[in-house]
C-alpha positions as CSV (number, residue, x, y, z in Angstrom):
1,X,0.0,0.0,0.0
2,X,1.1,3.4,-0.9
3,X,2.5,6.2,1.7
4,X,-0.8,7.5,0.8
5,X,-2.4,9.9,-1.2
6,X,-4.0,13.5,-0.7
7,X,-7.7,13.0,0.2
8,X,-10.2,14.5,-2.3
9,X,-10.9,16.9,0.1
10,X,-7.5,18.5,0.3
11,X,-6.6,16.9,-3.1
12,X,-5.8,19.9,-5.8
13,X,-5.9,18.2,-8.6
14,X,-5.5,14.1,-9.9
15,X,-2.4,12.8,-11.9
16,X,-2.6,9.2,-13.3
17,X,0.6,7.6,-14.2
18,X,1.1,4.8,-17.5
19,X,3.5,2.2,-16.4
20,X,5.4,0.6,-19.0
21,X,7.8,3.2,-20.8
22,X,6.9,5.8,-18.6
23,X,7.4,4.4,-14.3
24,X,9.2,1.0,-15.7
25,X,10.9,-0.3,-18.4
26,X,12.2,-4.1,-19.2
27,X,15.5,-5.7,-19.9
28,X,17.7,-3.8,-22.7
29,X,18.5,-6.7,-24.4
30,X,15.3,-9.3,-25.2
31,X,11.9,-9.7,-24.9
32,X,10.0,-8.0,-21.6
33,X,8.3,-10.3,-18.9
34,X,5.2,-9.5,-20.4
35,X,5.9,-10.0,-24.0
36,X,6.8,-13.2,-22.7
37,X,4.2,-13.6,-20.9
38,X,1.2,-12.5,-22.8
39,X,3.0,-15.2,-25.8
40,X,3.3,-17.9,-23.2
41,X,-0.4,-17.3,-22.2
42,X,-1.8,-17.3,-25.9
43,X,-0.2,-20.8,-26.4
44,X,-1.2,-22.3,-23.2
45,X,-4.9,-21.2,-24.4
46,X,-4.8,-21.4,-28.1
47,X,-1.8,-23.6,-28.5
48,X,-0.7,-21.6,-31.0
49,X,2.7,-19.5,-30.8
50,X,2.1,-15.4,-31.3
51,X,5.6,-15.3,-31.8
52,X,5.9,-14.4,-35.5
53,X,2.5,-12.2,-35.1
54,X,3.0,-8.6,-35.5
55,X,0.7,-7.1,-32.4
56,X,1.8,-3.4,-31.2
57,X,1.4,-3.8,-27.3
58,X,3.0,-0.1,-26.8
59,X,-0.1,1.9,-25.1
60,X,-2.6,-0.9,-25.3
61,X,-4.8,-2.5,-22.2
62,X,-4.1,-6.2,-21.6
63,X,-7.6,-6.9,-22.8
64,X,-7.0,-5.1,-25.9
65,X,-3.6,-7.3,-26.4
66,X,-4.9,-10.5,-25.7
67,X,-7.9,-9.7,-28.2
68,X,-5.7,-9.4,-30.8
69,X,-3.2,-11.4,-30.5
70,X,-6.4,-14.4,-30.6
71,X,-7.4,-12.8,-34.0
72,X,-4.0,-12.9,-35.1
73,X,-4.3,-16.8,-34.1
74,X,-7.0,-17.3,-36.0
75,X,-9.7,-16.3,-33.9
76,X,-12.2,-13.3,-35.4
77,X,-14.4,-12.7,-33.0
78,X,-13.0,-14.5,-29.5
79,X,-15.5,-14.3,-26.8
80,X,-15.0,-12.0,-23.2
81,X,-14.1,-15.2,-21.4
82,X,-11.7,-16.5,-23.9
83,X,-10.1,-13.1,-23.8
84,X,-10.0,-13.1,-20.3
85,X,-8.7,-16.5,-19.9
86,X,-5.6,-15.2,-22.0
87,X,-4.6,-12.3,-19.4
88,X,-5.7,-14.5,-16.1
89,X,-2.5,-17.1,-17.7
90,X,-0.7,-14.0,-18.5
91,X,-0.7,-12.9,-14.6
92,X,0.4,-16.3,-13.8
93,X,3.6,-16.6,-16.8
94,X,4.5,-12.6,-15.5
95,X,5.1,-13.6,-11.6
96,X,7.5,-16.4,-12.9
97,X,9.1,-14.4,-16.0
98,X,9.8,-11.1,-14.0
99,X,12.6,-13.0,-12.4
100,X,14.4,-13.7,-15.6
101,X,13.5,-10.4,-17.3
102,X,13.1,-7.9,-14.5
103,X,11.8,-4.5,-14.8
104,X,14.1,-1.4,-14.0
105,X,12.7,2.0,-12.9
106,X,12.9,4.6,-15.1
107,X,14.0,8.3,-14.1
108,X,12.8,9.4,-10.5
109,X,9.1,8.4,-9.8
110,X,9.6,8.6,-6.5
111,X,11.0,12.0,-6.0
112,X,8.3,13.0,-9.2
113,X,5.3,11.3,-6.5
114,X,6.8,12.9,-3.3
115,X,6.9,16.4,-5.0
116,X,3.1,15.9,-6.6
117,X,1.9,15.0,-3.2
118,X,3.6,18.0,-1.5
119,X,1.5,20.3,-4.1
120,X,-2.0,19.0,-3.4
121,X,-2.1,16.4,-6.1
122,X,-4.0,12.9,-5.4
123,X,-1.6,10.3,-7.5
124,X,-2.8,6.8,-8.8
125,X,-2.1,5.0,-11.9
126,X,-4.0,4.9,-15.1
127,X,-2.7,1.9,-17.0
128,X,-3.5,-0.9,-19.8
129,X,-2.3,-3.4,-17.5
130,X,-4.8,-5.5,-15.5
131,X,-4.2,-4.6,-11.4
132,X,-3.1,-7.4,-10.7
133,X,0.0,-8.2,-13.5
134,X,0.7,-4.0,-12.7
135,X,1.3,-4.4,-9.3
136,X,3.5,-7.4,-9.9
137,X,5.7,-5.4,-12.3
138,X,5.7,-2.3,-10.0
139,X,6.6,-4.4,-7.0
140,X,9.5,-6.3,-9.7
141,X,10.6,-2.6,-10.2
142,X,11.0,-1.6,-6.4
143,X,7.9,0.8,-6.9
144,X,5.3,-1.2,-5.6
145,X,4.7,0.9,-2.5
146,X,4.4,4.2,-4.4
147,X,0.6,3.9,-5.5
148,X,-2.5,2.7,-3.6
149,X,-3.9,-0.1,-5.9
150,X,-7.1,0.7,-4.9
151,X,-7.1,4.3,-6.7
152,X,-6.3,4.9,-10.4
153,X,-7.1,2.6,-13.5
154,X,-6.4,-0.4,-14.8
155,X,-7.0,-2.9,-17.8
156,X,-9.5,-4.6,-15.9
157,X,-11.9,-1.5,-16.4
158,X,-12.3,-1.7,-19.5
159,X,-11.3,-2.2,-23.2
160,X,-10.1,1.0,-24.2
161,X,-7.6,3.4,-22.5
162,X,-10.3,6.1,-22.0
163,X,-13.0,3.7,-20.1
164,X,-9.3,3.1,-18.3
165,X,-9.0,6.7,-17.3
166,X,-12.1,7.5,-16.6
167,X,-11.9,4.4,-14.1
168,X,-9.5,5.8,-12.7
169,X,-10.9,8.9,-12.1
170,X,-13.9,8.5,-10.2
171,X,-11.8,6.3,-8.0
172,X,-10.0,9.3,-7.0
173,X,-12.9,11.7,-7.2
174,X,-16.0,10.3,-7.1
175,X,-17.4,13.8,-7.1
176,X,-15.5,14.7,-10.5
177,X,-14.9,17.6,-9.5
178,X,-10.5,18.0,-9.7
179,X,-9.0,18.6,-12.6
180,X,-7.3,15.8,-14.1
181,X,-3.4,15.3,-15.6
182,X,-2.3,11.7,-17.5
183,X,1.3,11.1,-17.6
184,X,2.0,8.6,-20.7
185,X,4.7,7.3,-23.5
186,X,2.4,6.8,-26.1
187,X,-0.5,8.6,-28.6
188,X,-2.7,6.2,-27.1
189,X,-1.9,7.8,-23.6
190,X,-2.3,11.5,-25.1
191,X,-6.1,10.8,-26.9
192,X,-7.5,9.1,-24.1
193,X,-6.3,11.7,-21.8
194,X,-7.9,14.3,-24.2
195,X,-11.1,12.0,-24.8
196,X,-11.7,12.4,-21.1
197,X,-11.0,16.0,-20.7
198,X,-7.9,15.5,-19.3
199,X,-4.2,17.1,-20.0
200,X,-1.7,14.9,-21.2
201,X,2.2,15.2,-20.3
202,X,4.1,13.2,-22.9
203,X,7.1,10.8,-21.8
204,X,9.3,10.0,-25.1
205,X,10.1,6.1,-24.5
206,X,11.7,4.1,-28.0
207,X,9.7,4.6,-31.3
208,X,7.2,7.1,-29.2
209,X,10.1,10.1,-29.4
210,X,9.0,13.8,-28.6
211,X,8.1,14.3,-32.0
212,X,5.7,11.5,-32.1
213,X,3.9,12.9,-28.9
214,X,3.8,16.4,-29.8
215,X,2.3,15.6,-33.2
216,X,-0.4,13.0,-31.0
217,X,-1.1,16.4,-29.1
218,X,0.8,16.0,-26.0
219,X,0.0,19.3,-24.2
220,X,3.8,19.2,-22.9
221,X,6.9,17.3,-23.2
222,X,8.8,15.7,-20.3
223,X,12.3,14.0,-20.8
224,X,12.0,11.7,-17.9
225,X,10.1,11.7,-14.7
226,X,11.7,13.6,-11.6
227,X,10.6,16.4,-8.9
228,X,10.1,18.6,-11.9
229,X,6.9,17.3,-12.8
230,X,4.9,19.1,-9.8
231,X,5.7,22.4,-11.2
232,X,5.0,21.1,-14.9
233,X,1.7,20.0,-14.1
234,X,1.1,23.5,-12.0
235,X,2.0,25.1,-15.0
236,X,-0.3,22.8,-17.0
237,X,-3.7,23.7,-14.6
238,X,-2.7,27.3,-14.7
239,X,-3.2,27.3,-18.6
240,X,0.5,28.0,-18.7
241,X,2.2,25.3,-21.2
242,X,6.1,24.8,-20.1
């Protein structure tokens, strides 16, 4: 359990944090735990390899994934339970694979999280991954005690990134009343933000570079993430773009 967040009675504002390429990335050399993972899964429940199947994963919910990646086996229309069934084997592969392929922090999320607090904001997650295969990568990481897992959004809440967000959200502000920042890697990140009314700050991870993010409509750019975020995201509610 996180070290905990702002109440939404005192709470100035929400930010909701991606995890993959933007908290935590995987090994520099090979496939992640949850490429891994989500292939091992597909076999177990298709008995077909995904290996040679071109699925993008970057800024996708695990539902989303494991849809595609049946289609891509030969599946057109899978059903909710077989989809399901992939990411519930996916959870399981992940808690054995992280041990081979462990995830690595990336920049300084918990300097970025200690500053955010100190300013008023309430901070949870808004990710594709299902709670429970997040929380085992966060806790891989060294992270896992930075969010409350029961705030934010996950890939259990829904298809798309926005039903994600919005998720997320309520579970933070019920009333719907803060004003709401998403911090994210990829386009997907930045129009779901948007879609739900929300600012986006862009985090340039691999093929999703600053120019990528700014073209998606990233309302600002950050490097990395560090203490320098709190005043970013300030800046951001002030209508002032850094």
């Amino acid at each position: 359990m996180a070290d905990i967040d702002t109440t939404e009675q005192r709470a100035r504002f929400i930010v909701l944090f991606d995890i993959d390429g933007t908290l935590i990335t995987g090994p520099d050399k090979g496939p992640s735990a949850g490429f891994l993972s989500m292939s091992a899964a597909l076999e177990r429940v298709t008995g077909k390899d995904d290996r040679f199947m071109s699925v993008d994963f970057a800024g996708r919910t695990d539902l989303q994934i494991a849809r595609a990646l049946l289609v891509a086996s030969g599946q057109p229309d899978p059903s909710r339970n077989r989809v399901v069934d992939v990411v519930n084997s996916y959870v399981g592969f992940l808690r054995q694979n992280v041990k081979t392929a462990p995830y690595a922090v990336l920049g300084s999320p918990r300097r970025a999280v200690a500053r955010l607090r100190e300013e008023g904001a309430m901070v949870a997650l808004g990710t594709g991954n299902v709670r429970a295969g997040g929380q085992v990568k966060l806790e891989n990481a060294g992270i896992g005690d930075l969010f409350d897992m029961d705030k934010g959004g996950y890939g259990d809440d829904g298809d798309t990134r926005a039903e994600v967000l919005r998720a997320g959200v309520l579970r933070c502000s019920p009333s719907g009343s803060l004003p709401v920042i998403i911090v994210g890697d990829t386009p997907h990140d930045v129009s779901a933000a948007h879609e739900i009314g929300a600012k986006c700050v862009g985090v340039p991870y691999q093929k999703n570079d600053a120019a990528t993010l700014e073209k998606a409509g990233a309302d600002t750019i950050v490097e990395a993430i560090d203490e320098s975020l709190a005043s970013i995201a300030l800046e951001l509610l002030e209508g002032r773009a850094p």
